[in-house]
C-alpha positions in Angstrom: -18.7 11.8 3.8 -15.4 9.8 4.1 -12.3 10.3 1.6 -10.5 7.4 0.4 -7.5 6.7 -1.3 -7.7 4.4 -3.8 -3.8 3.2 -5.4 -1.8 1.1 -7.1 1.7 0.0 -7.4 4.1 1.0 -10.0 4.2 -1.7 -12.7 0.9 -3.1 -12.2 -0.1 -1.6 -15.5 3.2 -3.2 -17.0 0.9 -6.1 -18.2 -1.0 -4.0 -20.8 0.0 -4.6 -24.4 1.7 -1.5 -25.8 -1.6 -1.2 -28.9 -3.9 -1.4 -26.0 -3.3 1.6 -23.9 -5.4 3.7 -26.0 -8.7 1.8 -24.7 -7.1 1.4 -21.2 -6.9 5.7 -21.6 -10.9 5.7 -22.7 -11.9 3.4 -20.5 -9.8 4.9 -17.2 -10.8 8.7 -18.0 -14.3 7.3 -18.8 -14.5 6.1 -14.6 -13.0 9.2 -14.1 -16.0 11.6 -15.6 -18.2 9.1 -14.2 -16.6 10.1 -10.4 -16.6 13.6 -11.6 -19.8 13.3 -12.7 -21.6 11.5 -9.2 -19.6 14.4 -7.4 -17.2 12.0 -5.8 -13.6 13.2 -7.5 -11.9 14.5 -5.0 -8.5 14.9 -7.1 -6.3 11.8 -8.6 -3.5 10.9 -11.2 -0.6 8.9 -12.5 2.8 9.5 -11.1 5.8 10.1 -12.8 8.1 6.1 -12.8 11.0 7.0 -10.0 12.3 6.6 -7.0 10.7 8.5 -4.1 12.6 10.7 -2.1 12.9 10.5 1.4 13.4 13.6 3.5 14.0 12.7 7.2 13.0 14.9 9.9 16.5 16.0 10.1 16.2 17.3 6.0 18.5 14.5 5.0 17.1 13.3 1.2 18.0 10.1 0.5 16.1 8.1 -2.7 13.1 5.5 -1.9 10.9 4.2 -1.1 11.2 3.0 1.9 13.7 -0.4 2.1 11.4 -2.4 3.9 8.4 -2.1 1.0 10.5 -1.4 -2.1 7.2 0.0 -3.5 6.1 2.9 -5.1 2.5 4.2 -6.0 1.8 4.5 -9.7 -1.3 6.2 -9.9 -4.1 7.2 -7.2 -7.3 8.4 -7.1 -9.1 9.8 -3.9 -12.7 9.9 -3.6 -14.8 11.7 -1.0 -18.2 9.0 -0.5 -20.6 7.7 2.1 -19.0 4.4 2.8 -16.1 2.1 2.3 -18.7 0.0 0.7 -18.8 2.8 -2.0 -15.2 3.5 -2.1 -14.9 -0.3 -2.8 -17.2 0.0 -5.7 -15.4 3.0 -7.3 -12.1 0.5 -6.8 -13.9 -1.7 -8.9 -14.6 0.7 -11.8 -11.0 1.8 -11.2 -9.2 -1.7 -11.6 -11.6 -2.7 -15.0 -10.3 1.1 -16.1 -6.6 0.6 -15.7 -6.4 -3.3 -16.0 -5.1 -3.8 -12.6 -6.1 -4.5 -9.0 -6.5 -0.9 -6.5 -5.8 -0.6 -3.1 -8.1 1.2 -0.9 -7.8 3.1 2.4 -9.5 5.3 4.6 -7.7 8.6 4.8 -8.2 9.9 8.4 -9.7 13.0 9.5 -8.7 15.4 11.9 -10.4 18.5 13.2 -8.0 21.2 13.7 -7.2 21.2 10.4 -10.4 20.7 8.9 -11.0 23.7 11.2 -7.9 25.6 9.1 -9.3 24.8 5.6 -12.8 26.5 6.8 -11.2 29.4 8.3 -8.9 30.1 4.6 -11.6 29.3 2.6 -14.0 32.3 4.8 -11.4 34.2 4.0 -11.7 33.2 0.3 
């Protein structure tokens, strides 16, 4: 199985109609028992509208994002599936849910840690 992260911007949901977001609520937690429910959820949610931060490798915090995307995500979802076919169709659900067009990307593995996260959770 593959993880996925599935995003959008902030503000793509500023299209909605303020006496719709009650059915954009069912109908985004409704995609979201579904992915619970096909054991898929791997953890997802809306973040809070701000800035980032940016902490350099030096500890400096300045606010973001960074200047040369001027974007920040609004809400993401990751997904642990088969295929990018499959994370593609979980998008799907996603963007009817929320009203707005998902991003999707292949989060990348990498064995040592995978290799820490067995070891802590034999340890339990």
């Amino acid at each position: 199985m593959t993880r996925y992260l599935i995003s959008f911007n902030d503000g793509a949901m500023d299209h909605i109609p303020d006496e719709d977001w009650a059915d954009v609520g069912k109908a985004s937690h409704a995609v979201v028992q579904e992915a619970v429910d096909a054991g898929v959820w791997v953890f997802g949610g809306g973040l809070q509208r701000q800035t980032a931060s940016i902490v350099a490798t030096d500890g400096m915090v300045t606010d973001g994002p960074y200047p040369e995307t001027r974007e920040v995500i609004g809400g993401f979802v990751v997904v642990d599936v088969a295929s990018r076919e499959e994370a593609l169709g979980w998008a799907a659900k996603i963007a009817v849910g929320c009203r707005c067009a998902q991003e999707v990307r292949e989060i990348m593995t990498d064995p040592e840690t995978d290799a820490m996260l067995r070891q802590a959770d034999s340890r339990g």
